[in-house]
C-alpha positions as CSV (number, residue, x, y, z in Angstrom):
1,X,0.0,0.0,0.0
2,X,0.9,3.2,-1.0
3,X,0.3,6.5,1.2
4,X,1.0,10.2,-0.4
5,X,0.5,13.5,1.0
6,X,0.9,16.7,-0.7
7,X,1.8,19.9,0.7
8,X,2.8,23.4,0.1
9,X,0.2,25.1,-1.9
10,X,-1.4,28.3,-1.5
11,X,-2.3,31.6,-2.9
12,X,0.5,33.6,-4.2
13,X,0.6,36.7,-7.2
14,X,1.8,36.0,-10.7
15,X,5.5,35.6,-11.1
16,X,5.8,34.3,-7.4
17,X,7.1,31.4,-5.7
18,X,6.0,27.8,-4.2
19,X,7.2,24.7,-3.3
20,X,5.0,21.8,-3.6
21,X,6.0,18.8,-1.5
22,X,4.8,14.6,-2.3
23,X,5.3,12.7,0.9
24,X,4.9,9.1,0.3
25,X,5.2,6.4,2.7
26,X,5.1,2.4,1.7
27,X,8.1,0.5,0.1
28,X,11.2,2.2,-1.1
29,X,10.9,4.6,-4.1
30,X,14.3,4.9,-4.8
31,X,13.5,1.8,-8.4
32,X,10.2,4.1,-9.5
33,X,8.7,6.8,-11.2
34,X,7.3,9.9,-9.3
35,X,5.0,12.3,-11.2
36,X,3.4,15.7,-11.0
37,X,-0.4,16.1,-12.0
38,X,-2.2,19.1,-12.3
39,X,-6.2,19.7,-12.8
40,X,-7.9,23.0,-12.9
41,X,-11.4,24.0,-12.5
42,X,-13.5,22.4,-15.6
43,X,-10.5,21.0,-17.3
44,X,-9.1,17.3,-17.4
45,X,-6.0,16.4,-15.5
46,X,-2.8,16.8,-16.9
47,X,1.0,15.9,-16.6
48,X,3.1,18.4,-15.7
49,X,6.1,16.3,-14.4
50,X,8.2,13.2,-13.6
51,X,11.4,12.4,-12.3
52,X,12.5,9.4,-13.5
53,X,14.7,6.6,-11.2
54,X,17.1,6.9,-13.3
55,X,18.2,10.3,-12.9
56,X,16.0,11.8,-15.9
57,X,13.3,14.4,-15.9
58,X,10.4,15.5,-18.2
59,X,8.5,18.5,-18.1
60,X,5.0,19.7,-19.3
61,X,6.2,22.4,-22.3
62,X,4.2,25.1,-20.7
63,X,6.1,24.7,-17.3
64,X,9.7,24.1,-18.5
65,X,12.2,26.8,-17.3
66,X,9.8,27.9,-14.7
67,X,9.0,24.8,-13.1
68,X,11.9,22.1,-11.1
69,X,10.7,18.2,-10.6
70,X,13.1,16.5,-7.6
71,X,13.4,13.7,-5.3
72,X,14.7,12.5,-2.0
73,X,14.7,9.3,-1.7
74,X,15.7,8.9,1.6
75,X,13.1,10.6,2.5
76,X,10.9,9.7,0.1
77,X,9.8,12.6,-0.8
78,X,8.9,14.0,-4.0
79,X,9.1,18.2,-5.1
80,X,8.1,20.7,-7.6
81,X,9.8,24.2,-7.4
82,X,7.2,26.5,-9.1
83,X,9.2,30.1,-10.3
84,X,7.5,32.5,-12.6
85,X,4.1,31.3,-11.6
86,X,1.0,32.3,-14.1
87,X,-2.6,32.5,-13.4
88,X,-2.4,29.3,-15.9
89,X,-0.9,27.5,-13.4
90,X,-3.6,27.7,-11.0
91,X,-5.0,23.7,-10.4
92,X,-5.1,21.1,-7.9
93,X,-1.6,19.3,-8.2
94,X,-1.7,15.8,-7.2
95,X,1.6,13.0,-7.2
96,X,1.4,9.7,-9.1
97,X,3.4,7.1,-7.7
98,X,3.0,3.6,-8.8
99,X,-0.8,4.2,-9.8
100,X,-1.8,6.1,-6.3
101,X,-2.8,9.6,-6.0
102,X,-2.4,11.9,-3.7
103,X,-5.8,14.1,-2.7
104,X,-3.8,17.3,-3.9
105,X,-3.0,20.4,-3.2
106,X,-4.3,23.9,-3.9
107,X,-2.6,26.1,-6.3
108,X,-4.3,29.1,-6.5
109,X,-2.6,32.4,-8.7
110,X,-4.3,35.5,-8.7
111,X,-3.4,37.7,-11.6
């Protein structure tokens, strides 16, 4: 079983700062895949990032350069750095890990 809690959302202005945190708690994460998932109000979820197991990253093309996917997995934690932030942006961001979700977190950018 698979437990993750998201943190770190908010309100915050366009072209400010937050730092989204994935807690997960289970077996080791250190072999997997951890995502990013972001849904706003009346639109379907979408990817916005994964760090890979292997080192690699992928990023959603309207996030890249403002947006930072990273891992611990000693902790097994998973983060996003958000920079630059848009009123775009503004969703519920949820982590994928091993086909859980999280519940989310609130993102919310006023413009």
């Amino acid at each position: 079983q698979v437990q993750l809690v998201e943190s770190g959302g908010g309100l915050v202005q366009a072209g400010g700062s937050l730092r989204l945190a994935c807690a997960a708690s289970g077996r080791s994460f250190s072999d997997t895949n951890m995502a990013w998932y972001r849904q706003a109000p009346g639109k379907a979820r979408e990817f916005v990032a994964i760090s890979g197991y292997l080192g690699t990253t992928l990023y959603l093309n309207a996030v890249k350069g403002r947006f930072t996917v990273s891992r611990d997995n000693n902790t097994k934690t998973l983060y996003l750095q958000m920079n630059n932030l848009k009123h775009a942006d503004t969703a519920i961001y949820s982590c994928y890990v091993l086909a859980f979700w999280g519940p989310g977190t609130q993102v919310t950018v006023s413009s």
